[in-house]
C-alpha positions in Angstrom: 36.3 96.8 4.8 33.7 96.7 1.9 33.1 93.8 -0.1 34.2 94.1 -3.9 31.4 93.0 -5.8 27.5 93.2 -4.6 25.5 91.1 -6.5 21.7 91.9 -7.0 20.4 88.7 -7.0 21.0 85.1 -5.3 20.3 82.6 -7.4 22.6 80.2 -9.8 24.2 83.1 -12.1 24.8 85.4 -8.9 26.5 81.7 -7.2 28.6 80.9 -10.3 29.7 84.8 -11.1 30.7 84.9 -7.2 32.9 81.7 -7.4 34.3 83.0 -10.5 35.4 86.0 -8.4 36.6 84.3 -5.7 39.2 82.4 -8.1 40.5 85.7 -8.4 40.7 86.5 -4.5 37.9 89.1 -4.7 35.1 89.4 -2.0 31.2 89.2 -2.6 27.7 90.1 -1.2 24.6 88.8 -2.4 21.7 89.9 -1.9 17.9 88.2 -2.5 14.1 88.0 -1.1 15.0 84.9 0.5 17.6 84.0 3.2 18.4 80.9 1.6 19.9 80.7 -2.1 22.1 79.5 -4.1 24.3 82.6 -3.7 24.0 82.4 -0.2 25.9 78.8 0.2 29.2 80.4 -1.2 29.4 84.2 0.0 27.8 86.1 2.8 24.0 87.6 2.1 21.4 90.3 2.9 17.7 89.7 2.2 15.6 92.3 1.1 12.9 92.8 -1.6 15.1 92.4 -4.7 11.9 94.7 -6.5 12.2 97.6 -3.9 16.0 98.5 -3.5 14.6 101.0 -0.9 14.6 97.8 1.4 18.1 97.3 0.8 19.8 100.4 1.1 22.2 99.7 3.3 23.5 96.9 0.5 25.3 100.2 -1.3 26.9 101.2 1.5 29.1 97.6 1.8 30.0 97.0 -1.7 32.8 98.8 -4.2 30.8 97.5 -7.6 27.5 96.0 -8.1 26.2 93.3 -10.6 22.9 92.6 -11.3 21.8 89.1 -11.6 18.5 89.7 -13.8 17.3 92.6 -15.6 13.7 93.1 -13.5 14.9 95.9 -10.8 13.3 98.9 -12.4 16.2 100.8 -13.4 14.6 104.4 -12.5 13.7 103.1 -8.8 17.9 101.5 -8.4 19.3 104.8 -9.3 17.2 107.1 -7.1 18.4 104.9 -4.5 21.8 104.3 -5.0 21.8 108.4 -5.2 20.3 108.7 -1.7 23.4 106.6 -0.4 26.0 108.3 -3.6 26.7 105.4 -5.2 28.1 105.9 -8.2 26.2 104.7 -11.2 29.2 104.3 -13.4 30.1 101.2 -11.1 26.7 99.1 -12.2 26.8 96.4 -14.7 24.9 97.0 -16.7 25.1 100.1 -16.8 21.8 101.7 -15.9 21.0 103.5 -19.2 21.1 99.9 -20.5 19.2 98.4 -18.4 16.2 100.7 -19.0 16.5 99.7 -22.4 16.4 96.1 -22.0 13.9 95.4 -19.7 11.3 97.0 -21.2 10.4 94.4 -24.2 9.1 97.1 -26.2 11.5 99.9 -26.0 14.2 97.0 -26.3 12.3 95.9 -30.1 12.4 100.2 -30.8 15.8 100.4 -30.1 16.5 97.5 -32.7 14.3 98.7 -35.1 16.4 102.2 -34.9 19.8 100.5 -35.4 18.5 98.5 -38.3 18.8 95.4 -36.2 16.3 93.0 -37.8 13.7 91.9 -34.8 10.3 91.0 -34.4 8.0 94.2 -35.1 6.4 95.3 -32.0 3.7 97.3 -31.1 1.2 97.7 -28.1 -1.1 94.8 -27.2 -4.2 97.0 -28.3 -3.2 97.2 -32.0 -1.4 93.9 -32.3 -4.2 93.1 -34.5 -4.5 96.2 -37.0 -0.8 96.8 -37.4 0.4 93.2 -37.2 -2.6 90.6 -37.9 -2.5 87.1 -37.3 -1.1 85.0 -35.9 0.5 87.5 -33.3 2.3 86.9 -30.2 1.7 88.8 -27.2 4.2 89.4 -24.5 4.5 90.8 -21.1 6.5 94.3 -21.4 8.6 94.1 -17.8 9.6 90.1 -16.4 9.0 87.3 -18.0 11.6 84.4 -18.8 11.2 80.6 -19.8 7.7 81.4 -21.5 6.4 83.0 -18.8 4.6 86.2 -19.6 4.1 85.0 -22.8 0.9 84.0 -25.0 0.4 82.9 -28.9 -3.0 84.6 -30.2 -3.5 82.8 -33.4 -6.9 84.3 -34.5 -8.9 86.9 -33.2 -10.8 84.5 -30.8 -7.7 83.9 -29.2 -6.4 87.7 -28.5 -9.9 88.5 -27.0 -9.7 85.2 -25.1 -6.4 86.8 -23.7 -7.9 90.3 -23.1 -8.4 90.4 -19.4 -4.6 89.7 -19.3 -3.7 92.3 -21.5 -6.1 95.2 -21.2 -4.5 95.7 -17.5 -1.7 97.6 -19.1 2.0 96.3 -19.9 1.9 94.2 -22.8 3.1 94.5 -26.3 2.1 92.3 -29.6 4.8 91.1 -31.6 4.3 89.6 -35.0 5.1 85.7 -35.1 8.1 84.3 -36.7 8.0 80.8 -37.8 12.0 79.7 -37.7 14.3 77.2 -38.7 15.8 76.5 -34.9 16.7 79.4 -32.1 20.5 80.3 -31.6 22.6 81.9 -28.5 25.7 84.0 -28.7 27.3 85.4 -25.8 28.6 88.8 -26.4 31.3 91.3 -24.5 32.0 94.9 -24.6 34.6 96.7 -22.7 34.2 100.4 -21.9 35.9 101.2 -25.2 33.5 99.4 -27.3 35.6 96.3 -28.1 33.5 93.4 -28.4 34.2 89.8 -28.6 31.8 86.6 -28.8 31.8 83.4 -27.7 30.8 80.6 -30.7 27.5 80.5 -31.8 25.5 78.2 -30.3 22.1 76.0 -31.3 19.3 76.7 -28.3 16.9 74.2 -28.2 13.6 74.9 -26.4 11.4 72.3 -25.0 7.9 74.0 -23.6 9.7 77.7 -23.6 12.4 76.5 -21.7 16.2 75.5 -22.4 16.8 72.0 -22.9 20.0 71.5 -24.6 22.9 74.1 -26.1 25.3 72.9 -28.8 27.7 74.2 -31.6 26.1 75.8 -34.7 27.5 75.4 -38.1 26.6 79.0 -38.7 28.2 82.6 -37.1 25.6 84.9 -35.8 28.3 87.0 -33.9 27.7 90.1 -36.4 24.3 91.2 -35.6 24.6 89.8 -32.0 27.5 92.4 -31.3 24.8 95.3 -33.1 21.7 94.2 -31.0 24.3 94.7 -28.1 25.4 98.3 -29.7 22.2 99.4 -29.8 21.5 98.9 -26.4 24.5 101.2 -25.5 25.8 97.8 -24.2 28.9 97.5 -22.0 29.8 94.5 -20.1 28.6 90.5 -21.0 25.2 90.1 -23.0 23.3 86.7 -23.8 21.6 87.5 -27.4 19.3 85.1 -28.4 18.1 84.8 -32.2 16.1 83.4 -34.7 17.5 81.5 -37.8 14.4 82.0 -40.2 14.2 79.1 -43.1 16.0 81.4 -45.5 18.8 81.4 -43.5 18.4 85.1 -42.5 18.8 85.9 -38.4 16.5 88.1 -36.3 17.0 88.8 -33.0 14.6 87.7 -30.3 15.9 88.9 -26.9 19.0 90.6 -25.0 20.0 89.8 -21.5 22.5 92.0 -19.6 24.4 89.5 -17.8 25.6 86.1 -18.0 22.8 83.2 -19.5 21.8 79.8 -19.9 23.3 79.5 -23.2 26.5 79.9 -21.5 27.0 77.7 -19.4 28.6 75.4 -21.4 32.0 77.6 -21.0 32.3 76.2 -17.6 33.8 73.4 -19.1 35.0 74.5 -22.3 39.2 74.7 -21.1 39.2 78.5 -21.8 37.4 81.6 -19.9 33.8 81.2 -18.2 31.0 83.8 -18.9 30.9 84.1 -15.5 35.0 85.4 -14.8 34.2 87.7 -17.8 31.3 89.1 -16.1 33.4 90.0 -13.1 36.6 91.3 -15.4 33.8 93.7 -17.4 32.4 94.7 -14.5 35.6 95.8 -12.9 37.0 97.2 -16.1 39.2 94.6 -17.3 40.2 93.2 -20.3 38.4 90.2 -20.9 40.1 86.5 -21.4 40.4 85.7 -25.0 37.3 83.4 -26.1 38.6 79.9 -27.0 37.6 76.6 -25.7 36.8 73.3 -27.1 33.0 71.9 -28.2 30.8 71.3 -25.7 27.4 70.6 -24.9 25.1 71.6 -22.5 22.0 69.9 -20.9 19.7 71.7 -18.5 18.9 69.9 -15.6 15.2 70.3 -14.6 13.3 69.8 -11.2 11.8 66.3 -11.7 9.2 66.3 -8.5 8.4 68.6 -5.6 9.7 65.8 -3.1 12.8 65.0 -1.4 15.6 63.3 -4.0 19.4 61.5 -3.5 21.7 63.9 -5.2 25.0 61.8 -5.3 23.7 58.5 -6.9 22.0 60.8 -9.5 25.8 62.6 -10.2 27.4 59.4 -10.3 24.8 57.7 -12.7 25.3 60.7 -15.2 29.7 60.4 -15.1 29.4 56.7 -15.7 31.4 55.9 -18.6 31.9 59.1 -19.9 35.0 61.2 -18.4 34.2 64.1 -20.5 30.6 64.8 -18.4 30.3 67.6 -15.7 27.4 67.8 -13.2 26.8 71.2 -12.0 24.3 71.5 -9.5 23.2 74.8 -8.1 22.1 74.1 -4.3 19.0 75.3 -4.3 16.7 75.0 -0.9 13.9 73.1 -2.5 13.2 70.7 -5.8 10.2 71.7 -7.9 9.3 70.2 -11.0 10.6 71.7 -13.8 12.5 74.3 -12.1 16.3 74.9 -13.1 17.9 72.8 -10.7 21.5 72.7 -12.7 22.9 71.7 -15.7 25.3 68.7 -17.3 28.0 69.5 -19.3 29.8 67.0 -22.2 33.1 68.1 -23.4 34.5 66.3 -26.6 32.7 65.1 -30.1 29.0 63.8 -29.8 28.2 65.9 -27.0 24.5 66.8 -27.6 24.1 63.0 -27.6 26.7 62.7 -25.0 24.8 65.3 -22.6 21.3 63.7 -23.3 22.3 60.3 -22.1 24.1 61.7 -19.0 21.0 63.5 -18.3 18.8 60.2 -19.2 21.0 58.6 -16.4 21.1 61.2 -13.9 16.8 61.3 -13.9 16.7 57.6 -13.6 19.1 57.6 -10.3 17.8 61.4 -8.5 
């Protein structure tokens, strides 16, 4: 009998999708480059080299839908496989059409540009400084996440300080945006194009990477649901944005699955990202939105050594019964790798989450 859902990917989102599925008595297979993730503590795995689906195959073969966990599988290389073994595309989310779209950084900032989605203009690295000037950003086309993949060439001395990286091939330049603060709204869209949001959310970023999610006092659910439209989305999206100082919003980047920004609906007393994932991949209506505030603070590796999980939990819950530790069960700690996440339901929780997280380091 074949599993229900095969999840491309093992780490945290694949782990949290998967127990979201299994609420709903489905079945799951993961699988990842390593034997050991988080994916693999809660459902059955495969290992293969997530990059080369070739080394996989077999994967197809056990699974009625598949879910990709990142967007980095080159779409073109997934659907000549899947076509070797008849798979049918239609029963990827996302879909691959969109996928070829969104992981390619610069065809993702065309497509935006097309549907009069205010972004970042883009061009290729080479004439970043002739079409866009200083200061410019320059970005990896294909990969990166948290920062990586990503340098700031302020002046000209700084772009040709960055040319050995670039000149290889498979970067873009990207004018630079100074903004107000960076914002997150998770977006869904059925196979009819119905979409929904989740609340707008504040992102704040410490070194490139998430440190803390929280209500916004502003609704940037319009052009998140048009980003998402114009890359032929279906399914659950994480938009992230910029709120420039004149209050205007821009778009930054897409993801095609569920993100950090959403976490906090774990806890929120309504639907997680994670169920709707699995109902909009299976071509079900998604749960209705609606929660109460919360807060979300990342939880980051805090050394490569060995560390006592369940002081650190109960240090964070002390005197607050509206904090949840979620901890993802990965094999090793490294600093400043995602190692979970805290969440604080109720009033105050961005100051609520940051103390529970102030705890939790000082006991781990």
């Amino acid at each position: 009998m074949k599993f229900n859902l095969g999840f491309l990917g093992g780490g945290q989102l694949a782990r949290m999708s998967i127990q979201a599925a299994q609420r709903m008595g489905l079945t799951a297979l993961s699988v990842d480059s390593s034997p050991k993730t988080p994916a693999s503590r809660v459902a059955e795995a495969r290992v293969g080299n997530l990059l080369e689906p070739e080394s996989y195959i077999g994967f197809f073969n056990e699974v009625e839908y598949v879910l990709l966990e990142n967007e980095f599988i080159d779409a073109d290389r997934l659907r000549a496989t899947m076509a070797k073994v008849g798979f049918p595309e239609e029963r990827v989310t996302p879909s691959l059409e969109s996928l070829g779209m969104i992981q390619d950084k610069l065809v993702q900032r065309q497509r935006l540009q097309m549907a009069g989605v205010s972004s970042p203009d883009a061009v290729e690295a080479e004439r970043g400084p002739v079409e866009l000037g200083f200061p410019l950003v320059l970005k990896s086309r294909r990969g990166g996440y948290d920062g990586k993949g990503t340098l700031m060439a302020r002046t000209p001395e700084e772009y040709e300080a960055a040319r050995p990286i670039w000149e290889k091939g498979g970067w873009l330049a990207e004018s630079f945006v100074p903004f107000r603060r960076e914002l997150a709204v998770m977006v869904m869209i059925d196979g009819q194009d119905r979409a929904w949001t989740y609340p707008t959310m504040i992102s704040e970023q410490v070194d490139q990477v998430c440190d803390l999610v929280y209500p916004a006092d502003v609704d940037a659910s319009e052009i998140a649901v048009a980003a998402v439209r114009a890359m032929r989305g279906c399914g659950l999206y994480g938009v992230e944005l910029f709120e420039l100082e004149d209050g205007g919003l821009m778009v930054n980047e897409i993801a095609p699955r569920p993100h950090n920004s959403g976490h906090y609906t774990l806890d929120w007393g309504g639907p997680s990202q994670f169920e709707q994932h699995v109902r909009l991949s299976l071509g079900l209506l998604p749960a209705w939105p609606q929660g109460i505030e919360v807060a979300m603070a990342n939880l980051l590796g805090q050394s490569d050594g060995p560390f006592q999980l369940l002081p650190a939990i109960e240090a964070a819950m002390e005197g607050d019964q509206g904090v949840y530790v979620h901890w993802y069960g990965k094999e090793q700690q490294r600093k400043g790798r995602k190692m979970g996440h805290i969440n604080a339901v109720g009033p105050n929780g961005k100051k609520r989450a940051q103390e529970a997280r102030a705890r939790f380091y000082a006991a781990l």
